[in-house]
C-alpha positions in Angstrom: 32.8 -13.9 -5.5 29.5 -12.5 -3.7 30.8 -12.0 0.2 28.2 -9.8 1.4 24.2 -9.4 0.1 22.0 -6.3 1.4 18.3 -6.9 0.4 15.3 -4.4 0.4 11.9 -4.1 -0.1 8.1 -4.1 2.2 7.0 -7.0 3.5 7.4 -9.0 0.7 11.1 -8.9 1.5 10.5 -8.6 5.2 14.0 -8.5 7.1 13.0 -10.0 10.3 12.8 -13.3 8.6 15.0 -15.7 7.0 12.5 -17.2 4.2 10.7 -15.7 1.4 13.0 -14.7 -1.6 15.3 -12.5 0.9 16.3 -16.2 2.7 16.1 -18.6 -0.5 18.6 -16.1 -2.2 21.1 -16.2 1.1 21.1 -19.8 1.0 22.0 -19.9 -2.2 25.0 -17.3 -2.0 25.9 -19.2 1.1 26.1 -22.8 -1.1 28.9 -20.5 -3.3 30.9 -18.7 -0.4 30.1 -20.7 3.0 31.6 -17.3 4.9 28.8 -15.1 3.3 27.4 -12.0 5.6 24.1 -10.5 4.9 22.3 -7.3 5.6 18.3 -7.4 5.3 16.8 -4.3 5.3 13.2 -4.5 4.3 10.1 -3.9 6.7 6.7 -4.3 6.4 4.6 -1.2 5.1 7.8 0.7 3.7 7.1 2.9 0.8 10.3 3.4 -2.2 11.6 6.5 -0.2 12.3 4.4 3.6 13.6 1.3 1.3 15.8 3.7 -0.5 17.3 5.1 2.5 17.9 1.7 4.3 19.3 0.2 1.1 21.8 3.4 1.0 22.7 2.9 5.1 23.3 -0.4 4.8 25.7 0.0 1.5 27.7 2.8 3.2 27.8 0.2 6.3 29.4 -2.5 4.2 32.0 -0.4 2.7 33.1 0.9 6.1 33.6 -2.3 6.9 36.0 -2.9 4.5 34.0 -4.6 1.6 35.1 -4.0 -1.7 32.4 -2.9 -4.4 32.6 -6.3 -6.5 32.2 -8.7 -3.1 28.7 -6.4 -2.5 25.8 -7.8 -4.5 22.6 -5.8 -3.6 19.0 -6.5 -4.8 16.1 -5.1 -3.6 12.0 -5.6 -4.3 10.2 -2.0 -5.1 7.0 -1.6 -3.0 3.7 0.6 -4.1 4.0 3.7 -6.1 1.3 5.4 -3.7 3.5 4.8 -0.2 5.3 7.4 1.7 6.4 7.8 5.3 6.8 11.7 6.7 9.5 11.7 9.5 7.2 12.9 12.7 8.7 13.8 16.1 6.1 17.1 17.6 4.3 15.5 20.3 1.4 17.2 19.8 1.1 15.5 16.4 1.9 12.4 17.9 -0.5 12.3 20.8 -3.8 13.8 17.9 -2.6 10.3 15.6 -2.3 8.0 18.5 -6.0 8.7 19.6 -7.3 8.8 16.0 -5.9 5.0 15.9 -8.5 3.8 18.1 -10.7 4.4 16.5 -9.1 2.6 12.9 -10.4 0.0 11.5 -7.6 -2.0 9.7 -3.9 -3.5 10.0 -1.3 -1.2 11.3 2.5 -1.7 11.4 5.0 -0.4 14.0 5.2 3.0 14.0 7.6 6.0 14.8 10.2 3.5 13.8 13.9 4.6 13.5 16.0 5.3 9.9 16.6 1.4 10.0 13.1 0.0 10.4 13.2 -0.9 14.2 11.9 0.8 17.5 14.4 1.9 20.4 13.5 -1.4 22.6 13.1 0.6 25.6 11.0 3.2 24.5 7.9 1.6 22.8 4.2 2.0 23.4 1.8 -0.4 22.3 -1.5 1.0 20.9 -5.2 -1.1 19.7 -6.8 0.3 16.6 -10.7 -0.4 16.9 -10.7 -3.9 14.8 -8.1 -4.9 17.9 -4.7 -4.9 16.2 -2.1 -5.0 18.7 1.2 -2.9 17.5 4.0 -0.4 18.9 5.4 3.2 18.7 7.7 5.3 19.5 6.2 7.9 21.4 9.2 10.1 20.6 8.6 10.0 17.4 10.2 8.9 14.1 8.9 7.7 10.6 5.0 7.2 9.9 4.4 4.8 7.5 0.9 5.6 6.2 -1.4 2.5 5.5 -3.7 4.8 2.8 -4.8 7.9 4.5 -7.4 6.4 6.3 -5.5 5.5 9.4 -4.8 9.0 10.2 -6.5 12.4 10.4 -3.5 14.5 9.7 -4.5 16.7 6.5 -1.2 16.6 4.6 -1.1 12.6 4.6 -4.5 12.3 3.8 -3.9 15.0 0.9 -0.8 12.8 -0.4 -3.3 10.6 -1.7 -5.3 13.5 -3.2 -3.0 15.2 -5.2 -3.1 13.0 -8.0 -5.9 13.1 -10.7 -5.7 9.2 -10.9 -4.6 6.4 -8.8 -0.7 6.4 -9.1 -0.3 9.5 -11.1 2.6 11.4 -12.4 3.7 12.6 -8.8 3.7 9.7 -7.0 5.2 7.9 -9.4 7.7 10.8 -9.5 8.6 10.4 -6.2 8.3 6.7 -6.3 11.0 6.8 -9.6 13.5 8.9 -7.9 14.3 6.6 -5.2 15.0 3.9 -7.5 17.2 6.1 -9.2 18.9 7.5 -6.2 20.0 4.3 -5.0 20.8 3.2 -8.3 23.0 5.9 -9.2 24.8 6.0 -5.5 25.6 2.5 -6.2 27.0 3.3 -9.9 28.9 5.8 -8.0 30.8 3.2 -5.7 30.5 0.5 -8.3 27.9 -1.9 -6.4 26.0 -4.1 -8.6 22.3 -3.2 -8.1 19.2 -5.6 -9.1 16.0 -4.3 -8.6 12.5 -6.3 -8.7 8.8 -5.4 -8.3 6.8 -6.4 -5.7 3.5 -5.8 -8.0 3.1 -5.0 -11.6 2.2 -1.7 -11.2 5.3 -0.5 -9.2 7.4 -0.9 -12.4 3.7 -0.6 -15.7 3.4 3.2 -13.7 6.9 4.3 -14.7 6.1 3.2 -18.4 2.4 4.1 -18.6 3.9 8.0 -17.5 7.7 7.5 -19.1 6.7 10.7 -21.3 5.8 13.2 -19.0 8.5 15.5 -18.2 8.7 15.0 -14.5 9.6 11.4 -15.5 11.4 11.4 -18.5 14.3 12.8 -17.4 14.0 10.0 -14.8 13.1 7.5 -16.6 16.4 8.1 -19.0 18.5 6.8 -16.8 16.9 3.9 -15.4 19.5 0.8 -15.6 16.7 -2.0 -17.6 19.5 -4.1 -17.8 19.5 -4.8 -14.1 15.7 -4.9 -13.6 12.9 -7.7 -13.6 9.9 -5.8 -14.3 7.2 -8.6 -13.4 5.8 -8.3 -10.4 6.2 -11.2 -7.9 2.3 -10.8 -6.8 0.9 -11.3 -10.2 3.2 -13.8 -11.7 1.6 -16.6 -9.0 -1.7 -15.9 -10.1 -1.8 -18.3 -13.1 -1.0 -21.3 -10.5 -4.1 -20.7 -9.0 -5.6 -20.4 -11.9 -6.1 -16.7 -12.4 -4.5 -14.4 -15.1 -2.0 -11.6 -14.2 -4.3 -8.8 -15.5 -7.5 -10.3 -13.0 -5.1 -10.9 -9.6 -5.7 -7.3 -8.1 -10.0 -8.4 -8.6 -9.4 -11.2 -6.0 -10.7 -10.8 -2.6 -7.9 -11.5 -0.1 -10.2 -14.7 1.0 -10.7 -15.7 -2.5 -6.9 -15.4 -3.6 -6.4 -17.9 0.1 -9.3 -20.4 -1.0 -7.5 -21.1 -4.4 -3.9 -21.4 -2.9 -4.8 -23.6 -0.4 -7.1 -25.5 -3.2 -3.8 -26.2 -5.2 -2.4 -28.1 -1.4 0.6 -25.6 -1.3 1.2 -22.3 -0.3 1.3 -20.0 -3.5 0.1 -16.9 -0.9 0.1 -17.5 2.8 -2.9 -17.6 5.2 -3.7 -13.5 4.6 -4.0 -13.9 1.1 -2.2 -11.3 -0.2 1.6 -12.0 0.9 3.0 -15.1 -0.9 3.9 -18.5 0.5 6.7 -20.0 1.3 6.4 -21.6 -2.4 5.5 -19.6 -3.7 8.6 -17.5 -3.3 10.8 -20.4 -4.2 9.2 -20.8 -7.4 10.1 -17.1 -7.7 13.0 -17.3 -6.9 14.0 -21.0 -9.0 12.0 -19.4 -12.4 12.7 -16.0 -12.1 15.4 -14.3 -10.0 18.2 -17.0 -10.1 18.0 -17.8 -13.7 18.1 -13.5 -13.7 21.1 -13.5 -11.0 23.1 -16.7 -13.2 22.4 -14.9 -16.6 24.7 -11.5 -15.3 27.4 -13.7 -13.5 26.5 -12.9 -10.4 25.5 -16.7 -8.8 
């Protein structure tokens, strides 16, 4: 029996809320064992490295506590290949970024956040970037979590997304592969069940397109395919609203809203891009429990 569940993932498994996937799968846990605990560690804007490391803090956690390996059932939703955070505390740096954000035109998430996703409740700033997004900081310092370069005028973010010859090249996906293995092969190590998901296509079709190259072979080797559902939440609602997988990155964020709300439910919420609170339960009903029940684990 399942007694505690640690999720992961960006905001598509975001841990400050109890819906989405993260909340439908706790219920359901909680209709088998009624004394169920939970740990969700998944934040908006977290790239495969921060996800990793949460994921790994939260499983050490739970054994401290006195879990045993088979009561810990941990499943977590793989973010962009691209996304990275650098940990940041000079406060020179930190002062030069905070005045470039003024003058950014775009969303933002908290920033300078501790190991665990969060901000020191008495320490936070709150800064405006130029299109009037409201967020906080640290001013301390602590992980960056870059939106795509553009939000900061540091050189060696900005070259991250450089390096490559192609969008989501060998070594980003690289780097993107060796946190899922990390976490995968710590939990092997303390014999945790581990089930991993995509939060788009492309997090899982990079590792394939570049399986042969031999920074990611030798990854790609050990990669657990048994445990893994390689579809992407994002893409899989597309065909509800009437749009195949391989066109759902082609839809403006405002077109990909006018056909949810067309259908008179929510597929994607109201920023067109995150899904709905349907639409995760029809993830979750079609594709992850049926997954979960097939390996005995629901």
């Amino acid at each position: 029996m399942i007694k505690h569940l640690i999720t992961g993932g960006c905001s598509f498994s975001n841990g400050f809320h109890s819906n989405g996937w993260t909340g439908a799968l706790t219920k359901r846990c909680i209709a088998n064992n009624a004394e169920l605990t939970y740990d969700h560690t998944g934040r908006s804007s977290s790239g495969n490295d921060l996800i990793q490391k949460r994921m790994t803090i939260a499983i050490l956690d739970a054994l401290s506590q006195g879990y045993q390996a088979h009561e810990i059932l941990a499943v977590v939703m793989w973010s962009g290949t691209s996304r990275k955070a650098w940990y940041i505390d000079n406060e020179a740096i930190i002062l030069k970024m905070t005045e470039a954000w003024a003058e950014f035109n775009g969303g933002m998430t908290n920033q300078f956040v501790n190991m665990r996703g969060d901000l020191e409740e008495d320490l936070p700033a709150v800064f405006h970037t130029a299109n009037g997004s409201e967020f906080r900081y640290n001013p301390n310092g602590g992980w960056y979590l870059s939106v795509n370069g553009s939000d900061t005028t540091l050189a060696c973010v900005k070259e991250h997304y450089l390096l490559d010859k192609e969008v989501n090249g060998v070594g980003k996906t690289h780097d993107s592969l060796g946190s899922i293995i990390e976490l995968q092969n710590f939990c092997r190590l303390h014999g945790i069940t581990l089930v991993n998901q995509f939060f788009m296509n492309h997090a899982y079709t990079d590792i394939e397109r570049h399986r042969d190259h031999d920074i990611i072979n030798y990854l790609y080797r050990q990669f657990d395919h048994d445990y893994a559902i390689k579809q992407g939440l994002f893409e899989y609602l597309h065909p509800y609203i009437g749009v195949e997988q391989d066109q759902a990155i082609f839809l403006s964020h405002d077109e990909r809203k006018s056909l949810s709300n067309s259908q008179g439910v929510d597929y994607f919420n109201n920023d067109g891009f995150h899904p709905g609170e349907y639409g995760y339960n029809l993830w979750c009903d079609q594709i992850l429990f049926p997954f979960l029940s097939s390996k005995k684990l629901l």
